[in-house]
N, C-alpha and C positions, 0 to 999 in steps of 0.2 A: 461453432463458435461458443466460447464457457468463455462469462465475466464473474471476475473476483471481486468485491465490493465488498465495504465495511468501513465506518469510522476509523479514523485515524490510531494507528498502534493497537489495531486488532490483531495484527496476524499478516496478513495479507501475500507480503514479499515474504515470510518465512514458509506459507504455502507453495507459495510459488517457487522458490527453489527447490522445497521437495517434489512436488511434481518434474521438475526437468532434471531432479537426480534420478527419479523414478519411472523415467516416461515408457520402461518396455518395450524400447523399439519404436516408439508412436516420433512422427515427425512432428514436434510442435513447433509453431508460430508464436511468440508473446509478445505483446504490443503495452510496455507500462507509459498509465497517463499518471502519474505522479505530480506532487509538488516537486519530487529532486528528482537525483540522476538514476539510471536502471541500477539493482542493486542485484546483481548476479552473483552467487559466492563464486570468490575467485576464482578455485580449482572447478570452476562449471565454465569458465571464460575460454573461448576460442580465437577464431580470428575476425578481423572486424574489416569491412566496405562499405560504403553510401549506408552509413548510419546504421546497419544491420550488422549483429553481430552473432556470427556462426559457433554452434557452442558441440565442443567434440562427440555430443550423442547423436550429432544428427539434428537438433532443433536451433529455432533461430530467434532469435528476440531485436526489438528495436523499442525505442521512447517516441513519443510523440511530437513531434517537432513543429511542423504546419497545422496540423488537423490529424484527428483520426483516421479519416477519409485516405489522406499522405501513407498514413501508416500503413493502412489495410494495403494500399494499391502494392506499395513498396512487397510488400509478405507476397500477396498475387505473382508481383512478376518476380521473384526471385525465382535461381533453379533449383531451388529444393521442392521437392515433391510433399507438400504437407498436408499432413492427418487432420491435423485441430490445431484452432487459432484460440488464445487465453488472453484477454484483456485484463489486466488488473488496471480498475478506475482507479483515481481519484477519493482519498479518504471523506472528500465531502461532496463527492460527485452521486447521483443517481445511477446505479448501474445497471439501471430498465435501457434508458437512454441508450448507452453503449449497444446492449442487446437489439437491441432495433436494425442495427445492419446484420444481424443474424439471417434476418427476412429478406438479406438481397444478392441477388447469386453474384458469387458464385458460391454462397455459402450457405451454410443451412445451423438454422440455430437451436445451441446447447443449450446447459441452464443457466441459471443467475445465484453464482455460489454468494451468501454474504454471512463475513465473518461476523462476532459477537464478543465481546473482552466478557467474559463474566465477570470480574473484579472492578467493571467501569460504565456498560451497556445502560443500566438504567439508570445512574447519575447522569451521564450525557445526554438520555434520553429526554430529561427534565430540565435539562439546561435552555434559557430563555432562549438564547444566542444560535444553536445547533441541535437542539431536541428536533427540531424539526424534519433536517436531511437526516437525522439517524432515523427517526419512525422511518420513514418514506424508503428507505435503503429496505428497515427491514419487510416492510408488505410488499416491496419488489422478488424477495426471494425465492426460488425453488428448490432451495437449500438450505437451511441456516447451520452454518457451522461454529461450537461454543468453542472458545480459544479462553486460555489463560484459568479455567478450573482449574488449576494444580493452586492457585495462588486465592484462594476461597474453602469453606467449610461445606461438608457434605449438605446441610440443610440451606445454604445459600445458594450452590448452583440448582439442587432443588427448585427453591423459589424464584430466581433467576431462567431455567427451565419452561417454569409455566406461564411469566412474564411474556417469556418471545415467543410461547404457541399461538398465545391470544394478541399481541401487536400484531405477529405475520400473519395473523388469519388460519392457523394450522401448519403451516409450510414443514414439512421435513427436517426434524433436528437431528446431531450429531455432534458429538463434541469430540476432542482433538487436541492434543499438548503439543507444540513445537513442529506445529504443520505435520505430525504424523498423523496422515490419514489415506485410504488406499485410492489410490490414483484411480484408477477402475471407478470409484465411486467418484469421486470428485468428474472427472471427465464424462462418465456416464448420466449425469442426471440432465434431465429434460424440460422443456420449457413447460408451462401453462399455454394459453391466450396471451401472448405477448403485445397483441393488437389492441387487447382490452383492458390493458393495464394502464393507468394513470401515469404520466410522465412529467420529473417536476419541469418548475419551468431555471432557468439562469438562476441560480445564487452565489456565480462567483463572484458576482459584487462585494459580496457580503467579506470575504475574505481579501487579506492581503500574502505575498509571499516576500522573504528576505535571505537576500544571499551574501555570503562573505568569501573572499578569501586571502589568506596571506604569502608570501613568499618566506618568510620569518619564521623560525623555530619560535613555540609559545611557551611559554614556564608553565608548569602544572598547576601553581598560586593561583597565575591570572587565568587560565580555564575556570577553575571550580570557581574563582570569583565571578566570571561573566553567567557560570550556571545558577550560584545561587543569587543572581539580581537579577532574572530573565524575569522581565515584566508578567504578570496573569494574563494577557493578552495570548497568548505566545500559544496555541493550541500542539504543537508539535516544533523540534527541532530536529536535524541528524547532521553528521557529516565526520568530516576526518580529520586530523589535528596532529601533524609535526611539534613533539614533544624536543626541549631545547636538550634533553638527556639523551640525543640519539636514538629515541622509539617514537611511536605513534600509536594513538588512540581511535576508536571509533565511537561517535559521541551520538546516543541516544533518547529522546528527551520525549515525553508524551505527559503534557500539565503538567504537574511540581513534580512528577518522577524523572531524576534523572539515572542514565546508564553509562557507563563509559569501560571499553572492552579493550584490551591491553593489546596492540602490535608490536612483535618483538623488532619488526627493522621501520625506518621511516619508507615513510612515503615516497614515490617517484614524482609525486607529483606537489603544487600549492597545498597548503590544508586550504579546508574548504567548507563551510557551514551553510546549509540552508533549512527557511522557518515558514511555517506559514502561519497566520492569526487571525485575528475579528476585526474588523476596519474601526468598528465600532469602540474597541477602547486596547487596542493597538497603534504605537505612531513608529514607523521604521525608525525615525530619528532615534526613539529609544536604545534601537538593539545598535545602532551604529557609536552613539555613546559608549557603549558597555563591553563593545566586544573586545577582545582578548588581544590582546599585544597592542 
């Protein structure tokens, strides 16, 4: 069992699809506990039962629905014969925590991959609010992997570099652009003392989540107006957005940076937005005000 971890808008799901575009044969199991919905790239999407979805190489994914517990069992009894189980946590989750059912058969536990934005790592670090689960994510690691160096200066990731040998206590670095990174390595790396490890305790108090969706084509006006009022609360956004011009968007948001990635046909389905934020100077009421149509 390998968990994915890392602050919000690391990497995390862009790992993870390359792994299961990569997986060489290996059966994988992937179990996301996300704030949204699984984000598989399309053409990796198979057929779907009792919340699992079978994806054409042979591996099979599901989200978390009841518990993780739900999740794992569901992987267990399916009839796929699999290799290794990939939890990608929770961007503000500890993903020691997760690891912990490594230690219970019928499985045997990997390592504790966690991602790193170098463009963002030690601003979050420092942040009153979530400094906190980012240290604690990264001295859980057996792995650190740097994500987003392309978007930094050679003497930053440098310094950025030596930042996470001494947060994670030495832990194994690797850096990595657009989750290219070799699967062999990623899947191979191996625990510490998992027993010995500090485990946080519940912070999702701390957080809230917000969800939208509409039936309604949205004007392009009223999107980028709902993006640039999105309260500083707002830690992350994503979701999908029926354009009223006949296309659709995929809407990408991590603090004041927003994305928005061009679908040439709309959607089969509602658009659909979800957020997560700080209880602390977040009020949903806000985002419901503001949203788009």
């Amino acid at each position: 069992m390998t968990v994915i971890g890392g602050y919000l808008g690391a990497g995390k799901t862009t790992l993870l699809n390359q792994l299961l575009r990569n997986a060489d044969g290996r059966r994988i199991g992937v179990i996301v506990n996300d704030f949204g919905s699984l984000a598989i790239d399309a053409d990796l999407l198979g057929g779907t039962s009792d919340g699992i979805i079978s994806l054409p190489n042979g591996c099979v994914c599901c989200t978390v629905g009841a518990g993780l517990h739900e999740a794992l069992t569901a992987l267990t009894n399916s009839p796929d014969d699999l290799d290794q189980i990939v939890i990608e946590v929770s961007g503000v989750a500890d993903p020691v925590v997760a690891a912990g059912w490594g230690t219970v058969p019928p499985f045997e536990p990997g390592g504790v991959i966690v991602l790193a934005a170098a463009d963002s790592i030690r601003t979050h670090a420092r942040d009153k609010y979530v400094g906190g689960e980012v240290v604690r994510q990264l001295q859980g690691a057996d792995l650190v992997l740097v994500t987003k160096s392309d978007l930094c200066g050679i003497e930053e990731v440098a310094a950025v570099g030596e930042w996470l040998d001494d947060v994670s206590g030495g832990a194994p670095r690797i850096t990595g652009t657009n989750g290219d990174v070799p699967t062999d390595l990623v899947l191979g790396v191996r625990p510490g003392n998992i027993a010995a490890r500090s485990s946080s305790s519940n912070h999702t108090d701390r957080y809230l989540t917000w969800s939208w969706t509409s039936s309604q084509p949205i004007a392009s006006t009223g999107l980028q107006a709902f993006l640039d009022a999105l309260p500083s609360g707002v830690l992350r956004l994503k979701g999908f957005i029926n354009l009223d011009d006949d296309s659709a968007v995929v809407v990408q948001v991590v603090g004041r940076q927003s994305v928005l990635w061009p679908i040439s046909e709309p959607l089969d389905s509602d658009s659909r937005l979800v957020a997560i934020g700080l209880h602390e100077i977040l009020d949903p009421a806000d985002l419901d005000r503001i949203a788009p149509g």
